[in-house]
C-alpha positions, 0 to 999 in steps of 0.5 A: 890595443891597450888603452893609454892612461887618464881619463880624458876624450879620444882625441884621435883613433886609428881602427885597422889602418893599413896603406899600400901605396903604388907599386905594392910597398905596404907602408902600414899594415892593420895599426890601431891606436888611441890617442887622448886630449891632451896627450904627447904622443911620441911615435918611433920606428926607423926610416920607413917604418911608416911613421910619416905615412901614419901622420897623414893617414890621421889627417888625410894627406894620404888615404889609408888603403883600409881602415878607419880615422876618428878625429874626436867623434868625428869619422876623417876617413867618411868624410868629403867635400866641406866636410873633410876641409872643416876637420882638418882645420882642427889637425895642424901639421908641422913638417921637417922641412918647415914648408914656408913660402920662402920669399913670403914674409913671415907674418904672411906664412902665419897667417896662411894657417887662418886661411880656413876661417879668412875669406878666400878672395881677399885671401887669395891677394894675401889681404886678412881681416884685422883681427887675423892679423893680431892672432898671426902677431900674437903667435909670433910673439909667442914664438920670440919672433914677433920683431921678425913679421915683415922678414922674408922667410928664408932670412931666417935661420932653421930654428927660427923657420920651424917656430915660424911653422909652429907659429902657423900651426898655433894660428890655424887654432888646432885641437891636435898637432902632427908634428913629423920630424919637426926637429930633424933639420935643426942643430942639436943645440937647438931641438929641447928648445924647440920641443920645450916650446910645442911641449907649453903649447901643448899643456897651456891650450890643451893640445893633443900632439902626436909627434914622430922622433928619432933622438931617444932623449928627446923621446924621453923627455917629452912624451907621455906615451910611446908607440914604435912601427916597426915594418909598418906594425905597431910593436909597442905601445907604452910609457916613457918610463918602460922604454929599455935597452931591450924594447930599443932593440925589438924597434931598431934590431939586436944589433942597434943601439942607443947614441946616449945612456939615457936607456937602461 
């Protein structure tokens, strides 16, 4: 396993993690991965490849079959109960389909992310204390979208849904982000602005994110480092700047290529 470069904290370390999930199918098989503080890790590979998979191993939406999760210094994989519950609310998650409650308004969609830390009554008739209120404001204002609090979710566009999502994964005050996909649904127009705003999220609180991509110029432009699946394997691990035409081809096979010229 190559180290990634800087000198900062594992922020996250997947040790021999493999999943079979029912049925047999081997989604992953013996990966092993750092990933800094302050990383944007980008992960690539084909549809079922075991990227989505490899995202929720780290927080446990799925349990690895074998292998181990450290979140910083704290083993995800060992843990249960209040446990588990306390070091997923510092891993946020960002899904392709945005995962709303669409006929929920905005503000209460962001304020679902305080709901580890808000009590759970008050909670459950979608009443939060004051100052959650002004995180979920402040995370929308953020996002561009503070006037948009008391609109309900689905009367906004998809761009303006998945900033609504990364709003609530702002709120949830995080030390990494998963971030599966996130512009998949979106036009193209609108996938740097996106990226760009979880890129100064990343850089302004010091977030980790680890994000799986398919558009290689997203890729390029975006990630510090790079780690592609292939069948479940990692096949490679490195920098942006030594992602090649032929490193493309090793991920995607030889008959694959790039939609731009960004490779060479």
């Amino acid at each position: 396993m190559n180290a990634p470069p800087g000198g900062g904290r594992v922020a996250v370390r997947l040790q021999g993690v493999c999943k079979v999930y029912p049925g047999g199918v081997q989604a992953l098989t013996d990966v092993s991965l750092e990933v800094r503080e302050g990383e944007f890790l980008v992960v690539l590979g084909l549809s079922g490849s075991g990227k989505s998979t490899l995202l929720r191993c780290i927080n446990r939406l799925v349990d690895p079959t074998l292998g181990r999760v450290w979140i910083f210094d704290d083993e995800m994989t060992a843990a249960e109960g209040a446990r588990l519950r306390q070091l997923r609310r510092q891993v946020a998650m960002i899904f392709q389909q945005f995962n709303l409650v669409k006929r929920h308004s905005v503000l209460t969609n962001v304020l679902s992310g305080s709901l580890g830390r808000s009590p759970l009554l008050p909670s459950l008739f979608l009443r939060y204390p004051a100052v959650e209120r002004e995180q979920a404001l402040a995370a929308l204002a953020r996002m561009g979208l503070r006037d948009r609090g008391a609109s309900r979710a689905d009367a906004l566009s998809g761009g303006q849904q998945q900033r609504v999502a990364v709003a609530r994964a702002l709120v949830q005050r995080p030390r990494v982000i998963l971030a599966d996909e996130p512009v998949a649904s979106l036009d193209p127009a609108l996938r740097h602005s996106l990226m760009r705003q979880i890129e100064q999220l990343s850089k302004e609180e010091g977030l980790t994110v680890i994000c799986s991509l398919h558009d290689i110029d997203l890729v390029k432009r975006y990630a510090t480092r790079l780690a592609a699946l292939r069948d479940g394997h990692i096949v490679y691990e490195g920098p942006p700047g030594d992602f090649d035409r032929g490193t493309f081809r090793e991920i995607y096979g030889t008959d694959a290529e790039p939609a731009s010229n960004t490779l060479v």
